[in-house]
PDBQT receptor file of N, H, CA, C and O in Angstrom, charges set to zero:
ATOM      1  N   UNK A   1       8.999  56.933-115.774  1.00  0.00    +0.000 N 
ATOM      2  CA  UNK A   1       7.691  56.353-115.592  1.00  0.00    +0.000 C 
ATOM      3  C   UNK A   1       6.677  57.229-116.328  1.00  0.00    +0.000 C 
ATOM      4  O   UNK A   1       6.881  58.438-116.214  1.00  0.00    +0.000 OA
ATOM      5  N   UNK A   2       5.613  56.853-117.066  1.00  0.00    +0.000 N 
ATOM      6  H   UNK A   2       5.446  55.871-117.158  1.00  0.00    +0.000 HD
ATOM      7  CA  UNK A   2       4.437  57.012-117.987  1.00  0.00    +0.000 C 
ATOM      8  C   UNK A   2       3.345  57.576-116.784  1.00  0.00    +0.000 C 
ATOM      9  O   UNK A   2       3.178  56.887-115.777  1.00  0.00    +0.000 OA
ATOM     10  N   UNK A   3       2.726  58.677-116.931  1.00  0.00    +0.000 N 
ATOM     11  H   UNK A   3       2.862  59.237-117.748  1.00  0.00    +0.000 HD
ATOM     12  CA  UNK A   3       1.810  59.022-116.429  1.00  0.00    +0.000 C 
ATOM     13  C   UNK A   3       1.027  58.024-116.213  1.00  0.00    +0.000 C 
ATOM     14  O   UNK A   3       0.652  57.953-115.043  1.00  0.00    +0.000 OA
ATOM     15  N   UNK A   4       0.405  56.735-117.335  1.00  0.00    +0.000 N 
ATOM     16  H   UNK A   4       0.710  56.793-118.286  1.00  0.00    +0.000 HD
ATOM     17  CA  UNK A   4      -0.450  56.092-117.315  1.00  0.00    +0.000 C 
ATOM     18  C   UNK A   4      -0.315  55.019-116.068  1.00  0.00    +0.000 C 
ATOM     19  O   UNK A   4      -1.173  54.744-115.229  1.00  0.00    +0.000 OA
ATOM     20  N   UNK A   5       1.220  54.420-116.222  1.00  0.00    +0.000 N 
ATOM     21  H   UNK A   5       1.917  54.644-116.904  1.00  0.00    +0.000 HD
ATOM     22  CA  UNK A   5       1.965  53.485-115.336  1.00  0.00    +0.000 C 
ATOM     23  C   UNK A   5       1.717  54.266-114.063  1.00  0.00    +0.000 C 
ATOM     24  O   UNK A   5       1.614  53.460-113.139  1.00  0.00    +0.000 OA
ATOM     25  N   UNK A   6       1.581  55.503-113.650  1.00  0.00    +0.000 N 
ATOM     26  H   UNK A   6       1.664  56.159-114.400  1.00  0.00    +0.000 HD
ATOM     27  CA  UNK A   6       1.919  55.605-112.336  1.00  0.00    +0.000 C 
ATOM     28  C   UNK A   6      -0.020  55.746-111.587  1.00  0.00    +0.000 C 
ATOM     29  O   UNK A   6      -0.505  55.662-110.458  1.00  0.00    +0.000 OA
ATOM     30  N   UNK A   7      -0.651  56.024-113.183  1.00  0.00    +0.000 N 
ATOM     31  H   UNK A   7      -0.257  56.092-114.100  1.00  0.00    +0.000 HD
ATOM     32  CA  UNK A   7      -2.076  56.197-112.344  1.00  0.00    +0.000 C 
ATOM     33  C   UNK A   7      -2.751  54.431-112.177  1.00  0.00    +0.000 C 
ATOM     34  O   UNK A   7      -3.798  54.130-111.603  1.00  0.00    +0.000 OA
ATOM     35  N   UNK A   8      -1.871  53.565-112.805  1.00  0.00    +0.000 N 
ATOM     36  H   UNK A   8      -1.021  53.810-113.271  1.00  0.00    +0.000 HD
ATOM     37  CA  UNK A   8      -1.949  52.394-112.308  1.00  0.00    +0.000 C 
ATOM     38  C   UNK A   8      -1.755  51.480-111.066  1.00  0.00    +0.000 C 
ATOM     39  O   UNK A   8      -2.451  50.664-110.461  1.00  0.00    +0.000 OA
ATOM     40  N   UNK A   9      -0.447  52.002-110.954  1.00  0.00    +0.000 N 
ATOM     41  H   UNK A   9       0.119  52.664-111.445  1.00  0.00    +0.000 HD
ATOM     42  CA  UNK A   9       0.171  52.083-109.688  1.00  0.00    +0.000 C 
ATOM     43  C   UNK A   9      -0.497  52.145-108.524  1.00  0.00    +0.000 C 
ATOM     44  O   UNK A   9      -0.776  51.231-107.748  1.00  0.00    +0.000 OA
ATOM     45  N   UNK A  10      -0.775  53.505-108.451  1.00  0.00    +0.000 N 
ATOM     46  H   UNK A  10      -0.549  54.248-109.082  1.00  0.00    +0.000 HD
ATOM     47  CA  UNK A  10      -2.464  54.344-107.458  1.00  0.00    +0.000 C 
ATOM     48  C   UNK A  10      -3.405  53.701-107.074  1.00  0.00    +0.000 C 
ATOM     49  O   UNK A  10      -3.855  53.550-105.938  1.00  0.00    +0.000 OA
ATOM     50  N   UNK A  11      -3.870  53.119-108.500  1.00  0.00    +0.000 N 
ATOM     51  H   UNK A  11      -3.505  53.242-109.423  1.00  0.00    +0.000 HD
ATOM     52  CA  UNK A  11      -5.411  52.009-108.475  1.00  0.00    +0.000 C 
ATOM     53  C   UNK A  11      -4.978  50.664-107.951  1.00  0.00    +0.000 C 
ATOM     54  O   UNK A  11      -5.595  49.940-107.169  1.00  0.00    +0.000 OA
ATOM     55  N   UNK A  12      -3.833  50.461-108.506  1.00  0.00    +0.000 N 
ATOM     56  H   UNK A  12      -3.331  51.049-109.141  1.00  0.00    +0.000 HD
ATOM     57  CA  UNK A  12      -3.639  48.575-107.962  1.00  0.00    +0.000 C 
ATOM     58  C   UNK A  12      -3.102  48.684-106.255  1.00  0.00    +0.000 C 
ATOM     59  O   UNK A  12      -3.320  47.781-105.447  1.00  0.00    +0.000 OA
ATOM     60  N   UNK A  13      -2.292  50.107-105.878  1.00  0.00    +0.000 N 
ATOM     61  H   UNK A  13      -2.115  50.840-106.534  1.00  0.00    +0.000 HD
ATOM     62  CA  UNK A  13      -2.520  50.047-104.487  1.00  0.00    +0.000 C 
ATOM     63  C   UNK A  13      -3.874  50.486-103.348  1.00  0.00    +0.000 C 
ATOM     64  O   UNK A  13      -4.122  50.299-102.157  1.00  0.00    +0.000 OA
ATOM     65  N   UNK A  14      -4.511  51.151-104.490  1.00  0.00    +0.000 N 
ATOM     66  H   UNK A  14      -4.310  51.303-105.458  1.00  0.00    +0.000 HD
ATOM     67  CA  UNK A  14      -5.750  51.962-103.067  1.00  0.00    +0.000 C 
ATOM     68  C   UNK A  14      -6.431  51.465-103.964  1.00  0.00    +0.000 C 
ATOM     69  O   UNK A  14      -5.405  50.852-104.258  1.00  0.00    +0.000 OA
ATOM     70  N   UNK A  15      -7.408  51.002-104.950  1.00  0.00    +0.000 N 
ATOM     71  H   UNK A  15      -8.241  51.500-104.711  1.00  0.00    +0.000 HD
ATOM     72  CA  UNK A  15      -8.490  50.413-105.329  1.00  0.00    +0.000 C 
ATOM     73  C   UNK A  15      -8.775  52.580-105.658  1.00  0.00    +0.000 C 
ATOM     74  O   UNK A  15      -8.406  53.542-104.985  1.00  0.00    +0.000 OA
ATOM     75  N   UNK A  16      -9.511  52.495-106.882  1.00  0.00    +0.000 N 
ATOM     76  H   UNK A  16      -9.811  51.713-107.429  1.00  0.00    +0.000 HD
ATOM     77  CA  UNK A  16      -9.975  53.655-107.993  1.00  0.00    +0.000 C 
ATOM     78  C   UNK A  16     -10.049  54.373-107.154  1.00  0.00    +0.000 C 
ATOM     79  O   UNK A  16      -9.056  55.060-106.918  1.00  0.00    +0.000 OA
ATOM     80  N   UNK A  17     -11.549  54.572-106.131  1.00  0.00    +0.000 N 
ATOM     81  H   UNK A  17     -12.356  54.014-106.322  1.00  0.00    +0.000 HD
ATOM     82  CA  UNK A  17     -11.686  55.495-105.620  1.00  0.00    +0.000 C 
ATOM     83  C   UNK A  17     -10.871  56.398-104.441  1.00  0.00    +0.000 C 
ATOM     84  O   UNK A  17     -10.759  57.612-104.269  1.00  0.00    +0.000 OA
ATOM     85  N   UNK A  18     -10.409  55.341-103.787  1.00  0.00    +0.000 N 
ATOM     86  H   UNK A  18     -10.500  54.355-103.926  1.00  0.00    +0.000 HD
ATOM     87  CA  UNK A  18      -9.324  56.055-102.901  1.00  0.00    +0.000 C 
ATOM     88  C   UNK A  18      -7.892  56.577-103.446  1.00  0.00    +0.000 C 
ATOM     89  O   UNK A  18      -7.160  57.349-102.827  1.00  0.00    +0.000 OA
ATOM     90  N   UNK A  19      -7.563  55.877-105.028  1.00  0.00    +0.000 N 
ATOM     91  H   UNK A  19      -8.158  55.249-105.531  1.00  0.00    +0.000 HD
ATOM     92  CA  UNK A  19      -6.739  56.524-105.305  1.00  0.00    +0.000 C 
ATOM     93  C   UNK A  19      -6.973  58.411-105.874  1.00  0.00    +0.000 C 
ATOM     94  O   UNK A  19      -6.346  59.466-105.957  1.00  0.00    +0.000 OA
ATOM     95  N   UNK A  20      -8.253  57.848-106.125  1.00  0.00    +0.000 N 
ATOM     96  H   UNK A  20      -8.763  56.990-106.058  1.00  0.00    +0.000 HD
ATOM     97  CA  UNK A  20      -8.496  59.598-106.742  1.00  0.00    +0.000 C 
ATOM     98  C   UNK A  20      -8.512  60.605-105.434  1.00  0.00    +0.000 C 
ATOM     99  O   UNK A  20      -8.284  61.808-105.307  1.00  0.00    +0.000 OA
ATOM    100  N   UNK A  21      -8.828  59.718-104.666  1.00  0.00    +0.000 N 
ATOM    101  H   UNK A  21      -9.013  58.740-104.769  1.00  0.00    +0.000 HD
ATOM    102  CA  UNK A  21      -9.080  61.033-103.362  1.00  0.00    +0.000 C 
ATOM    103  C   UNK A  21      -7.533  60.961-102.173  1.00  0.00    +0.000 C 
ATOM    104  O   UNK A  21      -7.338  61.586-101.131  1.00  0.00    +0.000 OA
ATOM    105  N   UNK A  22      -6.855  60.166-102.725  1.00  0.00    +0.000 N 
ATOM    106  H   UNK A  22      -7.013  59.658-103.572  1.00  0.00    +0.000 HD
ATOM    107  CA  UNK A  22      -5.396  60.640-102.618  1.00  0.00    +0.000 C 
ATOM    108  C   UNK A  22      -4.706  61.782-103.084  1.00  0.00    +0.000 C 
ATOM    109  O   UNK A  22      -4.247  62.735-102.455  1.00  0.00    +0.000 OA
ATOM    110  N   UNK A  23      -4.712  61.407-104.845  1.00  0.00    +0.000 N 
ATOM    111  H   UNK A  23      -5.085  60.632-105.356  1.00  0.00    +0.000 HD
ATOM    112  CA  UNK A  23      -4.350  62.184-105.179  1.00  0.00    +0.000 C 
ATOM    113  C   UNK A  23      -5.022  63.912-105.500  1.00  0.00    +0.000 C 
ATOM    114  O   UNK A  23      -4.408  64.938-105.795  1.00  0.00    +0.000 OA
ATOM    115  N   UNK A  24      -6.203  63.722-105.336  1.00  0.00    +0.000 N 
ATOM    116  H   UNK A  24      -6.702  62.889-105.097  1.00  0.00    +0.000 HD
ATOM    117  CA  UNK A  24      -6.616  64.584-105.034  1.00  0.00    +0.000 C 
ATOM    118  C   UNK A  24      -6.332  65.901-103.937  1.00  0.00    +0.000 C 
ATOM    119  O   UNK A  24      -5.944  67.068-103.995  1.00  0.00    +0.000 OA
ATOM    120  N   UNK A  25      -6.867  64.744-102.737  1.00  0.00    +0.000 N 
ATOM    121  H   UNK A  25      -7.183  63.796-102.689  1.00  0.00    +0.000 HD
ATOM    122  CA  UNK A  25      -6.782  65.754-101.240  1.00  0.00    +0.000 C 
ATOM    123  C   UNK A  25      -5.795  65.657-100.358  1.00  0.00    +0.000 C 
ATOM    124  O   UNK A  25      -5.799  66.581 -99.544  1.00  0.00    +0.000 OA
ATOM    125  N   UNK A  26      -4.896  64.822-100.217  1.00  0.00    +0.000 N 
ATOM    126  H   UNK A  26      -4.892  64.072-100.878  1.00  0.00    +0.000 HD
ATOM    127  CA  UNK A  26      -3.615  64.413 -99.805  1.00  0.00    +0.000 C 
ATOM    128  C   UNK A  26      -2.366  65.336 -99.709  1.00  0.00    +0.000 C 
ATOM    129  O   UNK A  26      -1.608  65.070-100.642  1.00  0.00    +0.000 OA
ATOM    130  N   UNK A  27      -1.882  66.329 -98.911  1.00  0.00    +0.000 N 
ATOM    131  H   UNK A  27      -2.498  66.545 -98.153  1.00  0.00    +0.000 HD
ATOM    132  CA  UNK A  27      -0.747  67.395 -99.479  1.00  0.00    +0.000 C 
ATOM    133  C   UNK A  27       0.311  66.257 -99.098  1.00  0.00    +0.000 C 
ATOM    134  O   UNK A  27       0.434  65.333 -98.294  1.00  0.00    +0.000 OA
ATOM    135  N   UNK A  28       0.843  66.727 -99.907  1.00  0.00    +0.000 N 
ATOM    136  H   UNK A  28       0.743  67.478-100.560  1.00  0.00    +0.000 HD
ATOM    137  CA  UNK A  28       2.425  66.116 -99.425  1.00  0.00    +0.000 C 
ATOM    138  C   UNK A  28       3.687  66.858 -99.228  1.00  0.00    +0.000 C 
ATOM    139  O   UNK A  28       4.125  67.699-100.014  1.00  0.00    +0.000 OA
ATOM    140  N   UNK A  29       4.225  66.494 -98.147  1.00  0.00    +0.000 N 
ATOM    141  H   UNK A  29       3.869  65.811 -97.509  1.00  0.00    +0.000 HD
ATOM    142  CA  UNK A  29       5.282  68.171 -97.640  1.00  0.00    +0.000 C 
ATOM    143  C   UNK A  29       5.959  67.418 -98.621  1.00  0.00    +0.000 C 
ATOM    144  O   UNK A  29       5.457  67.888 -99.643  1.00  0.00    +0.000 OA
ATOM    145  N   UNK A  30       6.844  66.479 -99.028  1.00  0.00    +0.000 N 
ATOM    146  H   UNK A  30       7.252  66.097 -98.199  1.00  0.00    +0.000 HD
ATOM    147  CA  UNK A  30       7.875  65.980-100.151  1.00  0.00    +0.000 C 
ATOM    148  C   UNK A  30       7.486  66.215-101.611  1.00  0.00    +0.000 C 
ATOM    149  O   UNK A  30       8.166  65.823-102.558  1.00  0.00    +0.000 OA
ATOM    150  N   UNK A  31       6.292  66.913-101.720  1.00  0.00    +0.000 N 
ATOM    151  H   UNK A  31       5.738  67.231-100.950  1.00  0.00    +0.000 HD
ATOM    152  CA  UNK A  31       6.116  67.447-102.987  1.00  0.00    +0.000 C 
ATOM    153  C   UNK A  31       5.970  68.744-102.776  1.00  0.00    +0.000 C 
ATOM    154  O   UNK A  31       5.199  69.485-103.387  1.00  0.00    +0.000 OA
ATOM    155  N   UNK A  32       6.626  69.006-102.006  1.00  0.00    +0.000 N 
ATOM    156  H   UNK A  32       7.252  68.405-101.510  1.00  0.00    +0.000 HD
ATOM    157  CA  UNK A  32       6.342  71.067-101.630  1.00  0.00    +0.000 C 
ATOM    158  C   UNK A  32       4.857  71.646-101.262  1.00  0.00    +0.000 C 
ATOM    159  O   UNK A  32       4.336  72.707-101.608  1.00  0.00    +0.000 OA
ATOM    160  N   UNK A  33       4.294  70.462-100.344  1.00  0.00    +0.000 N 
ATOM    161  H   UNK A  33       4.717  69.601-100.063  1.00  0.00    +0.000 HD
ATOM    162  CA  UNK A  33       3.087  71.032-100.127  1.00  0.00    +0.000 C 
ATOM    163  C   UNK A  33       2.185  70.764-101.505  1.00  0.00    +0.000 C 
ATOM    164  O   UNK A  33       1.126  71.317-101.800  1.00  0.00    +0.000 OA
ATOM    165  N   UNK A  34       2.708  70.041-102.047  1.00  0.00    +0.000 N 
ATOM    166  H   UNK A  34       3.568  69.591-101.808  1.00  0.00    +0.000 HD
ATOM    167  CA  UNK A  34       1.062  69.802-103.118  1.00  0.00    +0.000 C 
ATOM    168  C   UNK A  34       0.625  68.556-103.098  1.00  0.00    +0.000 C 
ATOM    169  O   UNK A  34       1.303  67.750-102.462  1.00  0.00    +0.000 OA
ATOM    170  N   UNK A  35      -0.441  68.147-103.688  1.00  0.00    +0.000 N 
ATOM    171  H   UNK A  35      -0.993  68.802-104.204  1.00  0.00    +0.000 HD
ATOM    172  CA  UNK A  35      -1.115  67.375-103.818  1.00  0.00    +0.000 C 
ATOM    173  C   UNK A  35      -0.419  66.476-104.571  1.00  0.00    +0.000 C 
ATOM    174  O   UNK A  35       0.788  66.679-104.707  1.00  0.00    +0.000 OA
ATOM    175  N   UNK A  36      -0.951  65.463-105.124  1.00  0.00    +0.000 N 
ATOM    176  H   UNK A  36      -1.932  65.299-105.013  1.00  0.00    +0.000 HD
ATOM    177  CA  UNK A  36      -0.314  64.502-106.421  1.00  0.00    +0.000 C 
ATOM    178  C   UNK A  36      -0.821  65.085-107.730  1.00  0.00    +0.000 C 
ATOM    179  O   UNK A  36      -0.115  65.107-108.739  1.00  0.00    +0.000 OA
ATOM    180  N   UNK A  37      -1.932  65.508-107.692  1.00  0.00    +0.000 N 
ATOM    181  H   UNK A  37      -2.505  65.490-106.872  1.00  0.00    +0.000 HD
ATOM    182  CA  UNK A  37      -2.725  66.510-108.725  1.00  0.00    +0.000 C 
ATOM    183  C   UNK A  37      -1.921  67.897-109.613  1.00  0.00    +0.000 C 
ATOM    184  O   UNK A  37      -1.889  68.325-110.767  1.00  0.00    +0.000 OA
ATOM    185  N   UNK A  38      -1.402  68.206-108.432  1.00  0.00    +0.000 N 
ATOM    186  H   UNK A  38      -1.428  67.859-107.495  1.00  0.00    +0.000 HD
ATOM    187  CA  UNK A  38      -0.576  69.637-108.451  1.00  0.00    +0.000 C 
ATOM    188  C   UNK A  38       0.599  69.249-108.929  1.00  0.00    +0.000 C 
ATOM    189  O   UNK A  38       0.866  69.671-110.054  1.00  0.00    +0.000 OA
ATOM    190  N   UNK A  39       1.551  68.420-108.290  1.00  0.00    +0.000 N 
ATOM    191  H   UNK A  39       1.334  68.077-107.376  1.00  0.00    +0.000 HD
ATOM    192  CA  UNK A  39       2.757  68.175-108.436  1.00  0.00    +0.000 C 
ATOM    193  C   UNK A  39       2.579  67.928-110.103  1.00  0.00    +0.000 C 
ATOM    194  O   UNK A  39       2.813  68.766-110.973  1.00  0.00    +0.000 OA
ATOM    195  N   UNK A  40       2.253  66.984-110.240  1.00  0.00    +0.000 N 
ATOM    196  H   UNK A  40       2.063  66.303-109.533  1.00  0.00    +0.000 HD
ATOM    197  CA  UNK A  40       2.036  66.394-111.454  1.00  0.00    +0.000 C 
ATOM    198  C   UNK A  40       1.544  67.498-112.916  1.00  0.00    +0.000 C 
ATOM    199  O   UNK A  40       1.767  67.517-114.126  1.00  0.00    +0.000 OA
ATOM    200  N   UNK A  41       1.102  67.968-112.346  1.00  0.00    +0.000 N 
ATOM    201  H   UNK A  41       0.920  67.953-111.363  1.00  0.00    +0.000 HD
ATOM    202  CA  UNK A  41       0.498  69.707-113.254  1.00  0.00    +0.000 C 
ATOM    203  C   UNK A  41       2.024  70.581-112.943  1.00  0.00    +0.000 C 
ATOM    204  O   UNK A  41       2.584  71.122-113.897  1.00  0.00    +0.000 OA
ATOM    205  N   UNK A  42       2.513  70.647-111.806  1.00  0.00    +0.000 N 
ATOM    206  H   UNK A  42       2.058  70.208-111.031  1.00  0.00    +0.000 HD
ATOM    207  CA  UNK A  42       3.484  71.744-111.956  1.00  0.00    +0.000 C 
ATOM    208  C   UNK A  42       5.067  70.356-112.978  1.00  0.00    +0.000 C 
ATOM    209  O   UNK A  42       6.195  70.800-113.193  1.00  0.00    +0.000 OA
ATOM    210  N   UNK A  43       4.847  69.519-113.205  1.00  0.00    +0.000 N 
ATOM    211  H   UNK A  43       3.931  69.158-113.030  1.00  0.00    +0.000 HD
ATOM    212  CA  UNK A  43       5.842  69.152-113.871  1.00  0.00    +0.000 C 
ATOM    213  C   UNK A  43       6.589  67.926-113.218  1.00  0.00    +0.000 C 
ATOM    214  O   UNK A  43       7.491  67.311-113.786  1.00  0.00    +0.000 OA
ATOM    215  N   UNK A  44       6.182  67.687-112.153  1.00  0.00    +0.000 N 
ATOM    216  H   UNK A  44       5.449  68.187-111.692  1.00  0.00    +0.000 HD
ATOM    217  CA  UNK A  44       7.157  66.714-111.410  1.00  0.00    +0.000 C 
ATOM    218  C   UNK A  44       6.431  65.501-111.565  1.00  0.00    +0.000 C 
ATOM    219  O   UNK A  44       5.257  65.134-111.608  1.00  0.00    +0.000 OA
ATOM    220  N   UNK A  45       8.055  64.812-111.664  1.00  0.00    +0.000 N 
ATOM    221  H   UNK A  45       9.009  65.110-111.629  1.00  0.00    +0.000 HD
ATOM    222  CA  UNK A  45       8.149  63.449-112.448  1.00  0.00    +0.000 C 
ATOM    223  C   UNK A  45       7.342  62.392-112.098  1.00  0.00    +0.000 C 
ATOM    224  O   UNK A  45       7.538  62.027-110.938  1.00  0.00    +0.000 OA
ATOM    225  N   UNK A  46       6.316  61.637-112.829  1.00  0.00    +0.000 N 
ATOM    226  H   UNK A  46       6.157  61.934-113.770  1.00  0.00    +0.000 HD
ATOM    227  CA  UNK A  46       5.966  60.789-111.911  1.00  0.00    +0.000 C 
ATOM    228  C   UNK A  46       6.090  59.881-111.191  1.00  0.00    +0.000 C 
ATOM    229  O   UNK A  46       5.387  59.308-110.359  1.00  0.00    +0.000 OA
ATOM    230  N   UNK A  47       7.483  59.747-111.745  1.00  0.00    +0.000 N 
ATOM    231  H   UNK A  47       8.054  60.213-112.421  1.00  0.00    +0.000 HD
ATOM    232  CA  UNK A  47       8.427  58.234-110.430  1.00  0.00    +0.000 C 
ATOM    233  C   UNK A  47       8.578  59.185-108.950  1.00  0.00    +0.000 C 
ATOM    234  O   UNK A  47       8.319  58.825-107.802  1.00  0.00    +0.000 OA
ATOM    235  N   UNK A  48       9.098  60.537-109.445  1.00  0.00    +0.000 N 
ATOM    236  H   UNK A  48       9.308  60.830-110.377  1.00  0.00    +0.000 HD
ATOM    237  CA  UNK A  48       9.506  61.586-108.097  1.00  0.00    +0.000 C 
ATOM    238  C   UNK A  48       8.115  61.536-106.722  1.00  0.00    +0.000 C 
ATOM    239  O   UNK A  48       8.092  61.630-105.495  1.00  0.00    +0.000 OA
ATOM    240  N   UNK A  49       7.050  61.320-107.895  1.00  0.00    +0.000 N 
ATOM    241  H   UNK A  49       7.069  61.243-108.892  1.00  0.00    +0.000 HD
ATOM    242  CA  UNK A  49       5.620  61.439-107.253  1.00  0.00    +0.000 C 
ATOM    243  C   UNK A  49       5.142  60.224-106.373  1.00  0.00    +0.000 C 
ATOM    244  O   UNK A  49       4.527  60.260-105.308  1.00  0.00    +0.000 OA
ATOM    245  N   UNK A  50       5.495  59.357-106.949  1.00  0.00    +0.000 N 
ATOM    246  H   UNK A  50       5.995  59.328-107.815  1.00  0.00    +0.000 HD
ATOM    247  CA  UNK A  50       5.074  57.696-106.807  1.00  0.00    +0.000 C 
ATOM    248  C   UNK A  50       5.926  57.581-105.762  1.00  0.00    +0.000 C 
ATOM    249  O   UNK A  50       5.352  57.039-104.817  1.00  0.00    +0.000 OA
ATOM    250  N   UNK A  51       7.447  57.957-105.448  1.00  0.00    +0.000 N 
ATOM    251  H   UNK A  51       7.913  58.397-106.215  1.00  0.00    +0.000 HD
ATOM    252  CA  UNK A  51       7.738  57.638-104.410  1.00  0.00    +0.000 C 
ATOM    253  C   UNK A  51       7.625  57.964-103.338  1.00  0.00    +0.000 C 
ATOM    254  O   UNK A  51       7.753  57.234-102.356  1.00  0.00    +0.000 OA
ATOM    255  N   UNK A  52       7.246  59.661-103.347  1.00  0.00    +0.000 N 
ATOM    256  H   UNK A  52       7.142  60.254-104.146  1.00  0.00    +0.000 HD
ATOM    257  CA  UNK A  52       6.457  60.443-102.056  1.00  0.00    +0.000 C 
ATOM    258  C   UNK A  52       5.358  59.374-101.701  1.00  0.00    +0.000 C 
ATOM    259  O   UNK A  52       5.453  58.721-100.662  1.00  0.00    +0.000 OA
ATOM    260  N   UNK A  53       4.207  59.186-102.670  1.00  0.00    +0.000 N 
ATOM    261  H   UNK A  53       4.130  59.716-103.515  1.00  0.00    +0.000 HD
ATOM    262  CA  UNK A  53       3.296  58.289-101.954  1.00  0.00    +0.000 C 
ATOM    263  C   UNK A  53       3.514  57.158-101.166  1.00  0.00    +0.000 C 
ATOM    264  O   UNK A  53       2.880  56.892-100.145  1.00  0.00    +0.000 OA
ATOM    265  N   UNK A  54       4.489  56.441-101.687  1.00  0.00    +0.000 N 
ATOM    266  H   UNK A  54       5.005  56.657-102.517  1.00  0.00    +0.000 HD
ATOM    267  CA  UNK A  54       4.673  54.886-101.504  1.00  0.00    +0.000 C 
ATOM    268  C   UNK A  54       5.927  55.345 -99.991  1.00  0.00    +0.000 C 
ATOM    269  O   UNK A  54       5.810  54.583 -99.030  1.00  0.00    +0.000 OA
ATOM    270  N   UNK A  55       6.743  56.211 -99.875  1.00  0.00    +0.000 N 
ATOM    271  H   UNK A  55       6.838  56.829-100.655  1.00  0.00    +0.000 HD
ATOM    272  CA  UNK A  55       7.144  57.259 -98.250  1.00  0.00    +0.000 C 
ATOM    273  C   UNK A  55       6.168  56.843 -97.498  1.00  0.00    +0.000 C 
ATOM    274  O   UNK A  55       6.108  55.934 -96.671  1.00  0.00    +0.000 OA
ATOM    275  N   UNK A  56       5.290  57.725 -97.933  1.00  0.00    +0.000 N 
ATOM    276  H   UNK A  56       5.339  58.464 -98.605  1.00  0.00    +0.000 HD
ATOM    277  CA  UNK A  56       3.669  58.439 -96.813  1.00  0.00    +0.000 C 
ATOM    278  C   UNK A  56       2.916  57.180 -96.529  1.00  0.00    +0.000 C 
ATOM    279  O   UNK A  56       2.440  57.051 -95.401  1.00  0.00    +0.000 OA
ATOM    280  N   UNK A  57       2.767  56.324 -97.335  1.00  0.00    +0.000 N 
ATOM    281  H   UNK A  57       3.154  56.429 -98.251  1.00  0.00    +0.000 HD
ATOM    282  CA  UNK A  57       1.631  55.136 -97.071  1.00  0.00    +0.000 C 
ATOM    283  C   UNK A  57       2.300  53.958 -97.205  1.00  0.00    +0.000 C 
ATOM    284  O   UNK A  57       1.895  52.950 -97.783  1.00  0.00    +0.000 OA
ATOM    285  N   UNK A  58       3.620  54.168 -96.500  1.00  0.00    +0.000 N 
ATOM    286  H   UNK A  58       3.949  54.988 -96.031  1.00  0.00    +0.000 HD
ATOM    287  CA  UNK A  58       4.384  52.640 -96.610  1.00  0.00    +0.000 C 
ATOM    288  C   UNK A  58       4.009  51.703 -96.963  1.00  0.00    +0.000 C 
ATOM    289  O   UNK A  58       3.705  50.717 -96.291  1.00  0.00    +0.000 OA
ATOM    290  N   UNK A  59       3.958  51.868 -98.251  1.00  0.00    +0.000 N 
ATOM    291  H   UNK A  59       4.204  52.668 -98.797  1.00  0.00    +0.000 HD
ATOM    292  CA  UNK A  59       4.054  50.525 -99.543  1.00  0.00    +0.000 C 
ATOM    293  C   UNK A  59       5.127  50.183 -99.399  1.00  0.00    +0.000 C 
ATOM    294  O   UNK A  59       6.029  50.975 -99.127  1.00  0.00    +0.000 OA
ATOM    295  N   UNK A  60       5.354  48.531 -99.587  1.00  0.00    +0.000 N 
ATOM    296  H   UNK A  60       4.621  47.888 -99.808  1.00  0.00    +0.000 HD
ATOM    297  CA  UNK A  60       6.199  47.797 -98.984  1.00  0.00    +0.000 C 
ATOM    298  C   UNK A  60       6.941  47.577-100.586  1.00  0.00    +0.000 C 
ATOM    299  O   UNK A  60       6.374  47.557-101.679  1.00  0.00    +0.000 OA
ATOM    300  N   UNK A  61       8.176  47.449-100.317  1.00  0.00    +0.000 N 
ATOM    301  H   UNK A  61       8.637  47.466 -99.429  1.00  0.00    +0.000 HD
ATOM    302  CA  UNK A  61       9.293  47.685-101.257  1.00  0.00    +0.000 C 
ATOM    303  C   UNK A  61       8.957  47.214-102.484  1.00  0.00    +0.000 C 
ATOM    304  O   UNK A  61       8.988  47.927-103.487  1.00  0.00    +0.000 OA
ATOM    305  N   UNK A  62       8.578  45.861-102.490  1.00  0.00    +0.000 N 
ATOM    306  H   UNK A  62       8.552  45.281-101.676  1.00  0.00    +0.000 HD
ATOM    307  CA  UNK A  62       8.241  44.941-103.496  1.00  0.00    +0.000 C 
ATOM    308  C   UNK A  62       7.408  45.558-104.482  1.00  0.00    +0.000 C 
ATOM    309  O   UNK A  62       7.413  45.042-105.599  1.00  0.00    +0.000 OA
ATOM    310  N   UNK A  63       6.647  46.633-104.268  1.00  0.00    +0.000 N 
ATOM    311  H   UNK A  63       6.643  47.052-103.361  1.00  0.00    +0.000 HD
ATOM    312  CA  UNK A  63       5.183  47.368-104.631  1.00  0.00    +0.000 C 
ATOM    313  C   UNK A  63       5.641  48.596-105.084  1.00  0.00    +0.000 C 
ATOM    314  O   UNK A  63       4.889  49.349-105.703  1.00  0.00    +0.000 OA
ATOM    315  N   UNK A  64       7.146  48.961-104.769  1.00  0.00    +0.000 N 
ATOM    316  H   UNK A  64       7.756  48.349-104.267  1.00  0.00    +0.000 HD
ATOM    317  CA  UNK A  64       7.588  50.147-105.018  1.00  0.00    +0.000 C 
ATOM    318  C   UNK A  64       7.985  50.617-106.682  1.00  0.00    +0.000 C 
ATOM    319  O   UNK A  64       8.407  51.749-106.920  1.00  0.00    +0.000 OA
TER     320      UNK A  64
């Protein structure tokens, strides 16, 4: 998955602003305690990322 595809992803599930302040302020223990911000800066994949979120805020499969 394309960085771009996954910050799409974000927006078409939380609408812009809440996706930024997801990924922003949001830790996630399935990303080792980081953010989506962090993870994504320390290297991890963004499908690896997308699916922690879509875990945490049970997005329903179809959306996955």
């Amino acid at each position: 998955m394309r960085l771009t595809q996954f910050r799409e992803l974000m927006e078409t599930e939380f609408g812009a602003l809440r996706a930024a302040a997801v990924s922003r302020d949001h830790v996630f223990a399935q990303l080792g305690g980081r953010t989506v911000e962090e993870a994504l800066e320390h290297g991890i994949d963004p499908r690896e990322v997308w699916k922690a979120v879509c875990e945490e805020y049970d997005v329903p499969p179809v959306r996955r």
